[in-house]
N, C-alpha and C positions, 0 to 999 in steps of 0.2 A: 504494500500500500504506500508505503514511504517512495516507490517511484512515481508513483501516478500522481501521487501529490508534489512531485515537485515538477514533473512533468507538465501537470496544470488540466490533465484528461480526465476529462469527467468519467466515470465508472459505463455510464449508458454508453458511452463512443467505446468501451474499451471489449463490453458484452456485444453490442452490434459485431463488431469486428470479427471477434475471437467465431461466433455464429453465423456470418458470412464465409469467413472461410472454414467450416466444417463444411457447408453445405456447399460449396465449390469443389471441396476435395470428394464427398460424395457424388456430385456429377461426374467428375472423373474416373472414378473406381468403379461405378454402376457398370460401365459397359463390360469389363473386364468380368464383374461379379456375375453378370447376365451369358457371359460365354463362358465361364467355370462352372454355373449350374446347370448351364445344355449339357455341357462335356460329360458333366457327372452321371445326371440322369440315362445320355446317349446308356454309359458303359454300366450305370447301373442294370437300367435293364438289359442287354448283354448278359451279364452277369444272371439276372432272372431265371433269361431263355434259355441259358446252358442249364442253370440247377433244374430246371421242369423236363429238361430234355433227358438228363441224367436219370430223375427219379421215374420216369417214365418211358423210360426205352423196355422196348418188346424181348424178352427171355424165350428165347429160342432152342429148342431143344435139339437140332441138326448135331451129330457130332463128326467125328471125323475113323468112322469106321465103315467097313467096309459092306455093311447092310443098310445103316441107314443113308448113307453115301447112294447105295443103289435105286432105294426108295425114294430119294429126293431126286434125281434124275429121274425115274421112269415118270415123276409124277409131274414132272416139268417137259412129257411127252421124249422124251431122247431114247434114241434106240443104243441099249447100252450090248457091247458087244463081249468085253469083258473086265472084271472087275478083282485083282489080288495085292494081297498085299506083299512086295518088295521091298527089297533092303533100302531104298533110298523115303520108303513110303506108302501110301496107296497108292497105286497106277491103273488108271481107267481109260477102257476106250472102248470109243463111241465113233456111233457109223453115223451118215445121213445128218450131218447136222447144219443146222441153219446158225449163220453166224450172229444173227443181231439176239435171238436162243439165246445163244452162246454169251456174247456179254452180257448178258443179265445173268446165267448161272452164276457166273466167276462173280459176278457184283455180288449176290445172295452167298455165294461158298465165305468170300472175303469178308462180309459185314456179321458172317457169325461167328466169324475167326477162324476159318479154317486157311492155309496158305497152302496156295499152289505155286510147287518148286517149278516145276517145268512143262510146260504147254507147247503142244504142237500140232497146229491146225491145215490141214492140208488140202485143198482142192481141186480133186484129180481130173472130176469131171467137166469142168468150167461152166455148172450151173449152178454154182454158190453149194452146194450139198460138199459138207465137208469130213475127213476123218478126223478125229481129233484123239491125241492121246496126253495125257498128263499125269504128274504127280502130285499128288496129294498129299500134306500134312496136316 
């Protein structure tokens, strides 16, 4: 107080001020605060959509042997020609097959965890009808 009084500043000029510029510094910072809480929200929900996707992904019972391997193939229409299990794996192979079939199997073997070592799709006939043989893990 002993400065404003020698100053000669009335206390009103000194609270006007002091309340001018907070509210100037909050014009500036608004915009910055308005694109930190999009940002947030953006990645919060992100964050949501994964934990709903998590807790509610489909348990699938496919595994990686050699009956139900076959069952899942015949039922996805493939003509399965033979089906045993090798030193490297399961190894299957299938006659007559349609290629766009075919990448959706491998999409559905892959997304229930199954890994295929080795693929080989061949088209002898040059009507898209393919042989295919592969290893399974």
């Amino acid at each position: 107080m002993d400065l404003i009084n020698q100053l000669k500043i009335d206390k009103k000029y000194v609270l006007i001020l002091i309340t001018v510029l907070n509210i100037f510094l909050l014009v500036l910072t608004y915009g910055k605060y308005r694109d930190f809480i999009g940002k947030y929200n953006n990645e919060y929900s992100k964050v949501k959509e994964m934990k709903f996707l998590l807790n509610n992904r489909i348990q699938t019972s496919l595994k990686a042997d050699e009956t139900s391997l076959s069952q899942f193939l015949k039922s996805k229409n493939f003509e399965v020609d033979s089906i045993y299990t090798g030193e490297n794996g399961i190894e299957v192979k299938l006659k007559q097959v349609n290629p766009y079939n075919l990448v959706e199997v491998i999409y559905e073997l892959e997304s229930n965890g199954i890994n295929i070592k080795n693929l080989k799709a061949v088209d002898n006939t040059g009507l898209g009808k393919m042989s295919v043989f592969m290893v399974v893990r």
